[in-house]
C-alpha positions as CSV (number, residue, x, y, z in Angstrom):
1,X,-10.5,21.1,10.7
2,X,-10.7,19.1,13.6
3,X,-7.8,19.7,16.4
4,X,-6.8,16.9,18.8
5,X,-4.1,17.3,21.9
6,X,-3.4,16.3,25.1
7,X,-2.2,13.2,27.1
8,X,-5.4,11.1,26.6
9,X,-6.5,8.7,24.0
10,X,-9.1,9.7,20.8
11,X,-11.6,7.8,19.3
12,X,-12.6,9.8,16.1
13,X,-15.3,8.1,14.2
14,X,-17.1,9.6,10.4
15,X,-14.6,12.2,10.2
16,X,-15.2,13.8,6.6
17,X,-13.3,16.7,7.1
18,X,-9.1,16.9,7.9
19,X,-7.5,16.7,11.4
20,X,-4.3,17.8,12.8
21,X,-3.2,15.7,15.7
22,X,-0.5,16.6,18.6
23,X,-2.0,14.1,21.4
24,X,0.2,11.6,22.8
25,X,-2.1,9.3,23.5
26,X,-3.3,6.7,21.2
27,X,-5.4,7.8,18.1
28,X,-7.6,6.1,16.1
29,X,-9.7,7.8,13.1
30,X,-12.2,6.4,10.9
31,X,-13.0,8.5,8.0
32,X,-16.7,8.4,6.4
33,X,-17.8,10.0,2.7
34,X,-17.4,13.5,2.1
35,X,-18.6,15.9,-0.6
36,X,-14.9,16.9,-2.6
37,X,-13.5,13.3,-1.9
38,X,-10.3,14.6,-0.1
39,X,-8.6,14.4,3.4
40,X,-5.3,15.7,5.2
41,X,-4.6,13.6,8.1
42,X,-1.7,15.7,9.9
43,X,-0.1,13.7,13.4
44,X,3.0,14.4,15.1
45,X,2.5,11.2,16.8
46,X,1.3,7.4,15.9
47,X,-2.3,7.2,14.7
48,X,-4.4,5.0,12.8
49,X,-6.1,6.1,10.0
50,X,-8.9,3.6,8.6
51,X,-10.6,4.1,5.4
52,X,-14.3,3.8,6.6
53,X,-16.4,5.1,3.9
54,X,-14.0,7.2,2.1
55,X,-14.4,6.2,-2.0
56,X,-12.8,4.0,-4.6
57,X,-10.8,7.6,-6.1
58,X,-10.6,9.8,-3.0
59,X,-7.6,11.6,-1.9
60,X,-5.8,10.8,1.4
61,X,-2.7,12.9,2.3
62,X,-0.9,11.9,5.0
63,X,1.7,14.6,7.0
64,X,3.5,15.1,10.3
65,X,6.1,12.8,11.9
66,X,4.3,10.2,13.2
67,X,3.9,6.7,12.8
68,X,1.1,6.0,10.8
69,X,-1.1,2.8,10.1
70,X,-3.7,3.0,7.4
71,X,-6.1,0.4,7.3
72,X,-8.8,-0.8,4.5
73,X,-7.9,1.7,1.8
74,X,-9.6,1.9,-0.9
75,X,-8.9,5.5,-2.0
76,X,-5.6,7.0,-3.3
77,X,-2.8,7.6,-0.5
78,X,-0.4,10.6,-0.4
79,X,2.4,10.5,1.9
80,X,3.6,14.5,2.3
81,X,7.2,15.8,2.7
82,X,6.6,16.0,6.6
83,X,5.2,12.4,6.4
84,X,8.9,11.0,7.5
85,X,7.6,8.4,10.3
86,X,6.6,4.7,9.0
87,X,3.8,3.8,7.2
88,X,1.8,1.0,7.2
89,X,-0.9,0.5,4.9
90,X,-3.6,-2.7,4.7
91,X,-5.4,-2.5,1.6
92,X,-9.2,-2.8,0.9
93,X,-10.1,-4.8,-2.6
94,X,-9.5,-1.1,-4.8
95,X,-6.9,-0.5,-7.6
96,X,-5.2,2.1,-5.9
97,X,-2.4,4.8,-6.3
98,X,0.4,5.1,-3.2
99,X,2.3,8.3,-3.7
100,X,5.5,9.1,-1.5
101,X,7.1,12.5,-1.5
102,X,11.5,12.0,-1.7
103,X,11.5,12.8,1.9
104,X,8.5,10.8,2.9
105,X,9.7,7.8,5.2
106,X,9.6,4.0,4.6
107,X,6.3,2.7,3.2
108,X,5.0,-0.7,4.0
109,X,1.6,-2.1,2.2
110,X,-0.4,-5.6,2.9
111,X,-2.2,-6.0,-0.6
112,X,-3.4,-9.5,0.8
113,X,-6.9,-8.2,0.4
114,X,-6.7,-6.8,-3.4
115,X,-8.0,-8.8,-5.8
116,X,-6.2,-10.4,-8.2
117,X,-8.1,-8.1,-11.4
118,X,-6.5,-4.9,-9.1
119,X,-3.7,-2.6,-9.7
120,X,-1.1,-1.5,-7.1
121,X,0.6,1.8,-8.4
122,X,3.4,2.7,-6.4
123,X,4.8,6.6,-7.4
124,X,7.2,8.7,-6.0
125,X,9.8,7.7,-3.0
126,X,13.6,8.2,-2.9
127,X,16.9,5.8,-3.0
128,X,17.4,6.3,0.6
129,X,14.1,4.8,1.4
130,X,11.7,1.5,1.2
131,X,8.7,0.1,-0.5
132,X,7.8,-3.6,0.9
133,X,4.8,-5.1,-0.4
134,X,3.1,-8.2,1.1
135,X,0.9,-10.8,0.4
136,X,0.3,-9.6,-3.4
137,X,-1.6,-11.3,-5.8
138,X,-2.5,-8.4,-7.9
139,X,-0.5,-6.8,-10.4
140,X,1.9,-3.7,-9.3
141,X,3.6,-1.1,-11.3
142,X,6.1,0.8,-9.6
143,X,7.4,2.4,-12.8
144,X,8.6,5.7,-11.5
145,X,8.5,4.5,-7.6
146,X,12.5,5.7,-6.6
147,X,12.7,3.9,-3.4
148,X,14.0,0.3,-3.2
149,X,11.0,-2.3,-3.8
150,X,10.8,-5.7,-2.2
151,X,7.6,-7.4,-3.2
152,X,6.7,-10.7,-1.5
153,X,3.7,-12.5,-3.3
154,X,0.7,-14.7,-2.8
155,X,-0.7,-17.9,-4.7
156,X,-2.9,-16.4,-7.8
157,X,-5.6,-18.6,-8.5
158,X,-5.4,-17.3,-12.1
159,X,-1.4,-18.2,-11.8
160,X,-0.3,-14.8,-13.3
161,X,0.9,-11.8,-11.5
162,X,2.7,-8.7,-13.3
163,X,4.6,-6.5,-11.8
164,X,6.3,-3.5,-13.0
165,X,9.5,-2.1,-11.3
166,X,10.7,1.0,-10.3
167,X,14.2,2.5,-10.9
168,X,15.7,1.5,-8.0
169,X,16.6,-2.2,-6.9
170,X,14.2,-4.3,-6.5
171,X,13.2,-8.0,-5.1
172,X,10.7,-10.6,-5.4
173,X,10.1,-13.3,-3.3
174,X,7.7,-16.6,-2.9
175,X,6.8,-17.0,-6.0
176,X,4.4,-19.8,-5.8
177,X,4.6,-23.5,-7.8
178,X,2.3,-23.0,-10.4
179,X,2.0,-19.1,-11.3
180,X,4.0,-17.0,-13.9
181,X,5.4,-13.7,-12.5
182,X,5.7,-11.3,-15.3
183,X,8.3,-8.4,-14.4
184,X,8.4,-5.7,-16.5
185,X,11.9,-4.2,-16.0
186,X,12.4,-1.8,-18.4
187,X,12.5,1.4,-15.4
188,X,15.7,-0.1,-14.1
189,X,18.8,1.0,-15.9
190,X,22.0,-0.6,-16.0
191,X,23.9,-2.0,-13.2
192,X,20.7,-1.8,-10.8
193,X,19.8,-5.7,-9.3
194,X,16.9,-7.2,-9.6
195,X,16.4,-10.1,-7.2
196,X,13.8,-13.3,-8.2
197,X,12.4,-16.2,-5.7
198,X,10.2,-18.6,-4.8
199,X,9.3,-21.3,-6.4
200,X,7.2,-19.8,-9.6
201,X,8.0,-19.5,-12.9
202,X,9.6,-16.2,-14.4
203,X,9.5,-14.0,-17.2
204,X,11.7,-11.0,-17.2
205,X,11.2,-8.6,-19.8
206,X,13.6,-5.6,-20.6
207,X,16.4,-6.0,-18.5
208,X,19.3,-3.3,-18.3
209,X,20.3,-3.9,-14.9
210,X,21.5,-7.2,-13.4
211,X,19.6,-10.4,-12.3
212,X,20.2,-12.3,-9.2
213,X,17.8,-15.6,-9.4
214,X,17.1,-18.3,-6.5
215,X,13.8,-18.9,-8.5
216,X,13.4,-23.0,-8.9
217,X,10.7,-22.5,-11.5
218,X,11.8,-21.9,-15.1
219,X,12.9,-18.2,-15.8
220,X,13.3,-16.3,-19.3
């Protein structure tokens, strides 16, 4: 375990072990390849937290208050009960698994850089909280995420994007001309909205809840 406090500002670089953070000043951690493939990153404060050389299948857990910024993740993300500030996550090019505890606090996640042959799992959350998602081209199943989901996408080259809700309402936005979004709706039961856009085509597949469409592209 490595301890941090004070006023000043840290630098941690090929952390491999956990940390538990109290500073006030900025912090900034950069986490390199350990033995067991796991990490508690514990900050009552804002920090940034980048992936460095942590694998494809590691074990992140985020806790403590503060805001937190993730950046380049490639491994699997916890965010703890404790965890109740912001998140903000940039993704590496890694199918990956985003777990939020029910009293975890809003998640936010930039999948610009995931391939679209990746997987975005979203688990967890609560129907007081958010999930946004960004910039997605890859496919995301949020089958048993709780929290409310809005998903904006990116252009697939391949024109085909599947995404899997959760249970609690979700949106998705900018659909692009040209692509097919496959939702897979089956998690949400009746009476819950689900909200379409952009300018892609649709098709919606085991729908209990209700629809809301501003889609311009065909939808079925």
């Amino acid at each position: 375990l490595l301890t941090t406090a004070g006023a000043g500002v840290f630098d941690i670089n090929d952390l491999a072990g956990n940390l538990n953070n109290t500073a006030t000043g900025a912090v900034d951690v950069t986490l390199a390849n350990n033995a067991d493939g796991d990490y508690t990153v514990t900050s009552s404060s804002a920090i940034t937290v980048n992936n460095g050389t942590a694998q494809d299948g590691d074990s992140i857990t985020l806790e403590g208050a503060g805001t937190k910024t993730v950046t380049g993740l490639v491994a699997d993300l916890t965010l703890a009960d404790s965890n109740t500030g912001t998140t903000n996550v940039t993704t590496g090019d890694a199918s990956l698994t985003i777990n939020a505890d029910a009293a975890a606090g809003a998640l936010t996640v930039d999948g610009a850089a995931l391939a679209e042959d990746k997987t975005l799992t979203l688990t967890g959350g609560a129907n007081g909280t958010t999930a946004d998602v960004n910039n997605l081209k890859a496919d995301l199943v949020a089958t048993t995420l709780a929290s409310a989901l809005t998903v904006d996408l990116a252009d697939a080259t391949s024109n085909e994007i599947s995404v899997t809700t959760g249970t609690h309402t979700t949106t998705i936005n900018d659909s692009a001309a040209g692509d097919t979004i496959t939702v897979n709706a089956a998690a949400l039961v009746d009476d819950v909205l689900l909200t379409t856009a952009g300018a892609g085509a649709f098709s919606i597949n085991d729908l209990q809840g209700n629809l809301s469409n501003t889609a311009s592209g065909a939808v079925s």
